[in-house]
Backbone as JSON, one array per atom type, in Angstrom:
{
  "sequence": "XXXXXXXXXXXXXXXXXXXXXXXXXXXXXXXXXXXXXXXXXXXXXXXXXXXXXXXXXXXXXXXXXXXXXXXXXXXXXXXXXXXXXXXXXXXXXXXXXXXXXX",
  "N": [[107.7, 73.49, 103.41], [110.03, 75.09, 102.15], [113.45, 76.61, 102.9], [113.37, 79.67, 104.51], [116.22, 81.48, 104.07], [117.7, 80.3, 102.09], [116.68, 81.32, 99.82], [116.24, 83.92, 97.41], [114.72, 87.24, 97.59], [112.82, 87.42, 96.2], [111.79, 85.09, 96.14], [110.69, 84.38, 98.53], [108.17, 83.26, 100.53], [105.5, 83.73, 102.56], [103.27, 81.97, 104.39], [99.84, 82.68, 105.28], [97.6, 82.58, 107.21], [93.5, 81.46, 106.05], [91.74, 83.54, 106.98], [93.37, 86.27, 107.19], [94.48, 86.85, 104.78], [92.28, 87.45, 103.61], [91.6, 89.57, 105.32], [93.91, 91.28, 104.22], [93.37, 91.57, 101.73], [90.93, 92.88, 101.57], [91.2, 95.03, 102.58], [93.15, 95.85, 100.48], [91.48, 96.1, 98.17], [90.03, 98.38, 98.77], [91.59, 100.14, 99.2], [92.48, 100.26, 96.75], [90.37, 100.98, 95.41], [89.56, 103.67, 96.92], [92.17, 105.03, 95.11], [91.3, 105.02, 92.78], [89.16, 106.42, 92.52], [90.37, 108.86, 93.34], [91.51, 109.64, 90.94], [89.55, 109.8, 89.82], [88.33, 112.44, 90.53], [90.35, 114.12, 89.84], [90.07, 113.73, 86.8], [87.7, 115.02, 86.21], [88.22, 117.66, 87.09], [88.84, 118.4, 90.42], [88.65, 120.42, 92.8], [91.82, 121.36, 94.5], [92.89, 120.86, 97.05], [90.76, 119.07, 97.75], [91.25, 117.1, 96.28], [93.33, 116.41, 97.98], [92.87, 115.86, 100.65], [91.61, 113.54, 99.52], [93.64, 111.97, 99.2], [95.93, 111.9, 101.14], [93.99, 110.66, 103.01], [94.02, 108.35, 101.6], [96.58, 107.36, 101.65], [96.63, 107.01, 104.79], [95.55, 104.54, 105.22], [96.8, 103.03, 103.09], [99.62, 102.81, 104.97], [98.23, 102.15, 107.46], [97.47, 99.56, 106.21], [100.05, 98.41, 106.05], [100.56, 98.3, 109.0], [99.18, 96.48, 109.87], [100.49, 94.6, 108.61], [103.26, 94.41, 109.47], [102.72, 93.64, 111.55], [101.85, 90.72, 111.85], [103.87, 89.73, 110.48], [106.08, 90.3, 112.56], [104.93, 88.72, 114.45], [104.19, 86.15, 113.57], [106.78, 85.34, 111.11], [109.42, 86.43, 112.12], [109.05, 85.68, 115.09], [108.98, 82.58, 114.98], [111.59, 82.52, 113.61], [113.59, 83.59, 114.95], [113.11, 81.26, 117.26], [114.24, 79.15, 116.31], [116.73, 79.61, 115.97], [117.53, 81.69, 114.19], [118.52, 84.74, 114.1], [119.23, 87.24, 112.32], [116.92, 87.21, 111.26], [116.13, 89.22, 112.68], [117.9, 91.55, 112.04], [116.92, 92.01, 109.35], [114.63, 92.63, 109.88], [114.94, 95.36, 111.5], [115.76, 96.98, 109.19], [113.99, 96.65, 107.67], [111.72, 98.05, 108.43], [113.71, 100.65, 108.79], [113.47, 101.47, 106.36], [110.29, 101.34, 106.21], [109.54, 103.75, 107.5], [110.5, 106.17, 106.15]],
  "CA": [[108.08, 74.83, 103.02], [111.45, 75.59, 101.99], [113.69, 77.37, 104.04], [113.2, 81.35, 103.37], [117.35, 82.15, 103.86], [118.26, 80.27, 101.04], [115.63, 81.9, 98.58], [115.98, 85.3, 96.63], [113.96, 88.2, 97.86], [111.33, 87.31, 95.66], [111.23, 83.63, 95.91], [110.53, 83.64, 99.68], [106.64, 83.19, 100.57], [104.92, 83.8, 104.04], [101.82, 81.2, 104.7], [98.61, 83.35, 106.0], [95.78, 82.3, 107.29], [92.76, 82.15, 105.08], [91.36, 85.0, 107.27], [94.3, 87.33, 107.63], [95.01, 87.14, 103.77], [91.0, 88.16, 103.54], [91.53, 90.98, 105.62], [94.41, 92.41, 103.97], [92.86, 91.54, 100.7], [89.98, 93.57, 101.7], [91.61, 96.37, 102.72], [93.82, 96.25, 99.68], [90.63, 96.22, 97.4], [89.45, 99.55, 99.25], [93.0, 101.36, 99.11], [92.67, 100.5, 95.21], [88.83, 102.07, 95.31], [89.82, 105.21, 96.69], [92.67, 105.64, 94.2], [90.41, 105.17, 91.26], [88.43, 107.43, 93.39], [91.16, 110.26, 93.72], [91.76, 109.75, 89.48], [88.32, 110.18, 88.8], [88.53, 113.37, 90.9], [91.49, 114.77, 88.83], [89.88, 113.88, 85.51], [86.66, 116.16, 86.34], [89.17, 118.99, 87.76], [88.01, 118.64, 91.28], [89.44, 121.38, 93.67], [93.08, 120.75, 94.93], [92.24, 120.43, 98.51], [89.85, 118.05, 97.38], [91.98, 115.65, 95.84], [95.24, 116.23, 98.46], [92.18, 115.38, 101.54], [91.6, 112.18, 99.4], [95.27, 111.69, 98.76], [95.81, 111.47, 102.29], [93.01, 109.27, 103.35], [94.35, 106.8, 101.2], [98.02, 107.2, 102.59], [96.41, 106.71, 105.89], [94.91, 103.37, 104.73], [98.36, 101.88, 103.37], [99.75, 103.1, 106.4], [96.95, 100.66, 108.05], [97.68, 97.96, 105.78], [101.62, 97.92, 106.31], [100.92, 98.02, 110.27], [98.78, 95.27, 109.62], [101.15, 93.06, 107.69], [104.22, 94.1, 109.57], [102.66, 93.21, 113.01], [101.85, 89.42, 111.19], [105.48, 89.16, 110.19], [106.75, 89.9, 113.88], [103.9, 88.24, 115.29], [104.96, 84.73, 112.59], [107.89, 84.75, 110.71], [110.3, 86.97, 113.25], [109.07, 84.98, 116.42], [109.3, 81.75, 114.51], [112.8, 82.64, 112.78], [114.34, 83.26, 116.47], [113.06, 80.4, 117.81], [115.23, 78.37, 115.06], [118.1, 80.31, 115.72], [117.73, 82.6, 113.22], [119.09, 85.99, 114.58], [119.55, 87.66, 111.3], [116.25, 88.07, 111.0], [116.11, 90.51, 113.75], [118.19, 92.7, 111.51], [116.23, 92.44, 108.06], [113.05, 93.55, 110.43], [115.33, 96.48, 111.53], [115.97, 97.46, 108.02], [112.69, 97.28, 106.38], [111.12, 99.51, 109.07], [113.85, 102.21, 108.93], [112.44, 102.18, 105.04], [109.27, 101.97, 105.99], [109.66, 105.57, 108.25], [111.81, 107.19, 105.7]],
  "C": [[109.61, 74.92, 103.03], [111.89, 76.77, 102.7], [114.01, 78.92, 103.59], [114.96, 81.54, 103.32], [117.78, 81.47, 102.47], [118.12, 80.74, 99.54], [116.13, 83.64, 98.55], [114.8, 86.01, 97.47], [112.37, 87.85, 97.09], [110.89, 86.17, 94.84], [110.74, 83.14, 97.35], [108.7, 83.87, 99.97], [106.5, 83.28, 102.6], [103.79, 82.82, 104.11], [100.95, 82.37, 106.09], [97.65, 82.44, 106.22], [94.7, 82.8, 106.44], [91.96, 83.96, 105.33], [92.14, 86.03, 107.41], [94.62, 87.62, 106.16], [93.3, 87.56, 103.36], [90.93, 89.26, 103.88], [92.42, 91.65, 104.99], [94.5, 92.72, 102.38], [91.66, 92.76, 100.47], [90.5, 94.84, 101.97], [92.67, 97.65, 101.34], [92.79, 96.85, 98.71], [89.63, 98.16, 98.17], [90.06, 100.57, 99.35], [92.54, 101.38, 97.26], [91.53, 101.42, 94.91], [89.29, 103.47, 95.9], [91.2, 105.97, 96.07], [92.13, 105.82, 92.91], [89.49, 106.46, 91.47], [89.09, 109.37, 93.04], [91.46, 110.46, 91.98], [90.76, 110.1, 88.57], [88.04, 111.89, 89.63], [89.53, 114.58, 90.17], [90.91, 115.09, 87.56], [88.52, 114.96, 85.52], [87.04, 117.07, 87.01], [88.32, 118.95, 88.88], [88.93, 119.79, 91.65], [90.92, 120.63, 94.02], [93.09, 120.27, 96.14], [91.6, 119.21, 98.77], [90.64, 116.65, 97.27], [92.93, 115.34, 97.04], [94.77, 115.65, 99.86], [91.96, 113.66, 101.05], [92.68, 111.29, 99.41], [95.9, 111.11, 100.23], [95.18, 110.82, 103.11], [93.53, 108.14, 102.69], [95.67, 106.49, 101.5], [98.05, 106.6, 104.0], [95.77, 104.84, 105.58], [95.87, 102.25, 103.67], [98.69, 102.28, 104.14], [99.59, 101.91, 106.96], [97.75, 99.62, 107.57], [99.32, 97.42, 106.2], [101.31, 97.91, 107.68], [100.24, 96.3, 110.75], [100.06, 93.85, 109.22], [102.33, 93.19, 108.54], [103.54, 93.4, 111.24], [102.63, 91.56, 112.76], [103.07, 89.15, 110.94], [105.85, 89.15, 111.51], [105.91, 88.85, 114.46], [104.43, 86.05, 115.06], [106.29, 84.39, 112.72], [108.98, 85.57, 111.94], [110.05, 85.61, 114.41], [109.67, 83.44, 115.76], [111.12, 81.15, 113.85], [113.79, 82.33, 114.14], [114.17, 82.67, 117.14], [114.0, 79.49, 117.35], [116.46, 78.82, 115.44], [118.45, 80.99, 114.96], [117.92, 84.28, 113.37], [119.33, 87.08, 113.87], [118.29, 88.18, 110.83], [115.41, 89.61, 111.73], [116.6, 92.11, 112.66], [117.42, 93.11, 109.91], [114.84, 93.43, 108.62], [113.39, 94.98, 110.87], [115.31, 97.6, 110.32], [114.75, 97.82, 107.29], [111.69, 97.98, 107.59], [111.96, 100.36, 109.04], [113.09, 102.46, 107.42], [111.2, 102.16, 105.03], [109.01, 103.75, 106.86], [110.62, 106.18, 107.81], [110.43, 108.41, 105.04]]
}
């Protein structure tokens, strides 16, 4: 595996386990079902309430999935990074949780 600092944002890769990329496969496939969910609600004018209760169930459920994936990054690549001497990534993990609680 090539080393993630020298890679672009969206050339660097994480290795999962087959079961951890199952679970957040599965969870993804069930966030996507209740947005098709909340669109087929809209297109037969449900109530507003209606939709803004589903709207929020599925907020709560990425939510989930990002506490999921970020606990796997500290849990991996963080512990792993500062074992290396990689100190820097202390501060990218700072950064992309203040945007995830903006």
């Amino acid at each position: 595996m090539e080393n993630q600092e020298e890679k672009s944002c969206c050339m660097r890769t994480t290795a999962r386990s087959e079961e951890e990329k199952r679970k957040l496969i599965h969870r993804l496939n069930r966030i996507e079902g209740q947005i098709r969910g909340i669109r087929a609600m809209l297109e037969r004018d449900a109530y507003c309430p209606d939709i803004l209760m589903q709207s929020a169930a599925a907020n709560a459920a990425v939510n989930a999935f990002n506490r999921d994936l970020i606990a796997g990054h500290i849990r991996h690549c963080v512990v792993r990074n500062v074992r290396e001497g990689n100190d820097e990534v202390i501060d990218e993990l700072v950064a992309t949780l203040q945007k995830l609680m903006k």
